[in-house]
N, C-alpha and C positions, 0 to 999 in steps of 0.2 A: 851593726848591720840590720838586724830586726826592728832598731828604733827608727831607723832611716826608711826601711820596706816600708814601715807599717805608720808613717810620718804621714797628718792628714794634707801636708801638700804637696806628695807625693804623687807624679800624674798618672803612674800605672799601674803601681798596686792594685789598688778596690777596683780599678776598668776591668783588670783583668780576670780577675776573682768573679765579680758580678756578671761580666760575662758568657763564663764557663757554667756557673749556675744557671742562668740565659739559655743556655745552650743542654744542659741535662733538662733542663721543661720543654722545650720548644721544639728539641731536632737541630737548630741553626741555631749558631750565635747572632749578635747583633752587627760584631765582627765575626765574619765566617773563616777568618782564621785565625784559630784563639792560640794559635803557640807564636802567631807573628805579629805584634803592634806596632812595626816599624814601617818606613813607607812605602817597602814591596808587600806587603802584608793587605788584608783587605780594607776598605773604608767604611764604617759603623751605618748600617741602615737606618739607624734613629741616634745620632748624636748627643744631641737633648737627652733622651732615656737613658742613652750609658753613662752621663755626667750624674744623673738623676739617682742612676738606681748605688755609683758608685758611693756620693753622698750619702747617702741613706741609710746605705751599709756601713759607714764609718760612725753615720750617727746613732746605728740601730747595734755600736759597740763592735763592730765587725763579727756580729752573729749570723752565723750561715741559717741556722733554727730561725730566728726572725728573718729575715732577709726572703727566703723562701715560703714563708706563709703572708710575707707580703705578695710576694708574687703569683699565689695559687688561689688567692684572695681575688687578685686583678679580673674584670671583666673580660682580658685579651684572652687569660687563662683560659677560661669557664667560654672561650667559644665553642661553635660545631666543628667536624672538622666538612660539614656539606658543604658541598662542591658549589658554586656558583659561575656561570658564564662569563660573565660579563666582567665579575673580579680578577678573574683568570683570564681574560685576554690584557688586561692592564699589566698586570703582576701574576706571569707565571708561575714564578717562585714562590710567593708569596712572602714576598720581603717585607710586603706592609702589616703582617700578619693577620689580614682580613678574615683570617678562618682559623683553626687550630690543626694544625699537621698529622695526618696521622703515623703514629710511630711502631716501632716493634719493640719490645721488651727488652732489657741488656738480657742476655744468656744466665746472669747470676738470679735477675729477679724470677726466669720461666724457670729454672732450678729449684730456688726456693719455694716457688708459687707451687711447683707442685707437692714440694714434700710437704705443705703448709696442708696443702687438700686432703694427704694421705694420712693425715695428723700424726707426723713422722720427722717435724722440725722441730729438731732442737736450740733451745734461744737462749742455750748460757751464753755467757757475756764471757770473752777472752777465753785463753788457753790454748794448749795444740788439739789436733785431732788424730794423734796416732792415739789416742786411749781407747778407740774402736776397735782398735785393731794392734793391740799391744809386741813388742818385737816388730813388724810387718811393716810400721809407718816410717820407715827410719830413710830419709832424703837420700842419703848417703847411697844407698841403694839402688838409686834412680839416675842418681847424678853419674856415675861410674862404671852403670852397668854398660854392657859392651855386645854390640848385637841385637838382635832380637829380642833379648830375657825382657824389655821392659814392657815388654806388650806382652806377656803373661800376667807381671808382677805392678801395674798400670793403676788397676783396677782396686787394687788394696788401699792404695795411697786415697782412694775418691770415696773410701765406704762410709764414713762419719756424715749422718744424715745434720752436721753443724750448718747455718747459714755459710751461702759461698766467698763471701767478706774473708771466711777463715781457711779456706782451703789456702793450701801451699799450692804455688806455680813452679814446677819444675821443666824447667823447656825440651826437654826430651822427652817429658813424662806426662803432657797438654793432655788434662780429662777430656775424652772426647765429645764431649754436651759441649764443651768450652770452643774447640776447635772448629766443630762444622757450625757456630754461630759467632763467627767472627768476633773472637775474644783478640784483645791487642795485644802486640809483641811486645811482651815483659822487658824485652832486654832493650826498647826504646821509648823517646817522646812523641804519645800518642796523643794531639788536640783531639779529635773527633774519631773515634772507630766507624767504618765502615757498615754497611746496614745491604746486606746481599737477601738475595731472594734464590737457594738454590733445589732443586729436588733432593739434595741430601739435607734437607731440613727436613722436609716433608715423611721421608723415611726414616729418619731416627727418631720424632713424633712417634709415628707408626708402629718401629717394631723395636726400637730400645728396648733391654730387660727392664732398665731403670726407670723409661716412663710405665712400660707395663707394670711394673708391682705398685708406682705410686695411683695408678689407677684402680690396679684393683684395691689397694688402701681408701681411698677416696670412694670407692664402693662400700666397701666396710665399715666406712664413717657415717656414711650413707643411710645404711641400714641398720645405725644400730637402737634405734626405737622402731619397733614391729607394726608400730598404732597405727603411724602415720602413714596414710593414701598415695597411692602408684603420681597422683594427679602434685601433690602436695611436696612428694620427694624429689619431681623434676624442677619442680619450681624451686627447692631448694639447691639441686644441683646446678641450675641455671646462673643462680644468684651467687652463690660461691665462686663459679669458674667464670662468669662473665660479668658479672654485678649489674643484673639484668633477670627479670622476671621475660619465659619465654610467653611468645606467642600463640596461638590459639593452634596454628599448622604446627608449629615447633611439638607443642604437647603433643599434638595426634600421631607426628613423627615416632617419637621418641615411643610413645607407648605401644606402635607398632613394633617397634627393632627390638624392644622387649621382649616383647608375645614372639620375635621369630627367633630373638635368641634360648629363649624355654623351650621353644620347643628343637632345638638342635639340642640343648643341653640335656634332654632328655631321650632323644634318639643315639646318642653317644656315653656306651655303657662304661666305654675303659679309661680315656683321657680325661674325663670333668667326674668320674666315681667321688673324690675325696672334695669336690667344690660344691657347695650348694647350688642347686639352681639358681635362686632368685642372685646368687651372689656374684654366680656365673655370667648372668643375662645383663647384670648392673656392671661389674665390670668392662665387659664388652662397651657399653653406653656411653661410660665414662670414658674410658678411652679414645672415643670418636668425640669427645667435645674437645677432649685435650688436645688433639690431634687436628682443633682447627684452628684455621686463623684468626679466628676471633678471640684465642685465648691467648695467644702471643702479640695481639697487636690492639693499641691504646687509641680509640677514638676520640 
């Protein structure tokens, strides 16, 4: 059967494959319904291309590694995603991909991205992740528990600061980072997750433990050469969370919310006692970048 799948004249293999790929760059596939290439299913906005990029991929070995640096290579890739008038009254959708989409983040990479920031990701390769949490990781637990107990015992299962490729999905026991950013149902076939815009995003940004600590971590990372200038560290927080050196308003922002977070921090004798100011005021900072949409969303 694998020799037949993966048979170069074979007409749906590599379509389908290269499509999906298609579709994790772009937003849209080429077929916009990449679990159906039958003839209820959608018709391929560039025909030619998916014949194109299928070959390619057979000849490039069927390497997802090359096949993919073909494509990020593409000028279509490396478009803006600015808005034009006139493109957009032709192609709403932007089926001709005359611009580049802008997308949001999966849930696994805003996860990562931020324990990357709070230099708090760990990048062994394989293994479980109950060894964070030794006795406490054990599935078994989650799957059987009965009532309420798992939203006590939820949160043990999520502590391993591992890339989220590694977490376990337990469908009673859905990390809640996972849940309120429309992570797909494990227990079916998912072509395309959904991509929602809800205020409960916006708030678990906001006031999660888990982005709070990775922010004030990303504080900490921040600060941890003394030398370097209030002017020098924004630009370096800029570039880390948005891969963008800020703007002339943005610095004078930011070093304003600084100056007013020292100085609450230091009107407040009992809550921030054991935080440094400056660690105080930077935390805060960070937090507010993390918390925008320009850190979960890919121009």
């Amino acid at each position: 059967m694998a020799d037949w799948l993966t048979d170069a004249n074979h007409p749906l293999t590599a379509r389908v494959m290269v499509n999906r790929i298609w579709q994790w760059h772009f937003g849209t596939g080429i077929v916009k319904t990449p679990n159906n290439f039958g003839t209820r299913g959608g018709q391929p906005s560039h025909p030619m291309l998916l014949d194109y990029l299928a070959i390619r991929f057979i000849e490039l070995g069927w390497s997802v590694k090359k096949l993919n640096r073909e494509i990020v290579l593409s000028n279509t890739y490396q478009l803006s995603t600015k808005h034009h008038a006139s493109n957009a009254e032709k192609d709403t959708d932007n089926r001709m991909f005359w611009r580049m989409n802008q997308r949001r983040l999966e849930v696994e990479s805003i996860r990562d991205t931020l324990l990357a920031l709070a230099g708090n990701l760990d990048l062994t390769m394989g293994g479980r992740v109950n060894q964070y949490n030794p006795g406490r990781g054990d599935r078994d637990r989650f799957v059987f528990s009965e009532g309420a107990t798992w939203f006590r015992l939820k949160d043990e299962l999520y502590i391993a600061p591992r890339r989220s490729v590694y977490l376990p999905v337990v469908r009673n026991a859905l990390f809640p980072m996972f849940s309120v950013f429309d992570y797909a149902d494990a227990s079916a076939s998912i072509g395309n997750r959904s991509s929602t815009v809800l205020p409960t995003q916006a708030l678990l940004m906001m006031n999660s433990s888990f982005v709070v600590e990775q922010a004030e971590g990303f504080a900490r990372e921040l600060l941890k050469d003394s030398s370097i200038s209030t002017n020098h560290l924004i630009e370096t927080a800029f570039i880390r969370a948005y891969g963008r050196v800020p703007n002339r308003t943005e610095t004078l922002d930011a070093k304003r919310f600084l100056k007013a977070m020292r100085e609450q921090a230091s009107s407040q004798t009992s809550e921030n006692d054991l935080i440094p100011i400056d660690e105080f005021a930077w935390s805060k900072l960070t937090q507010v970048m993390l918390s925008a949409n320009e850190f979960i969303y890919i121009d």
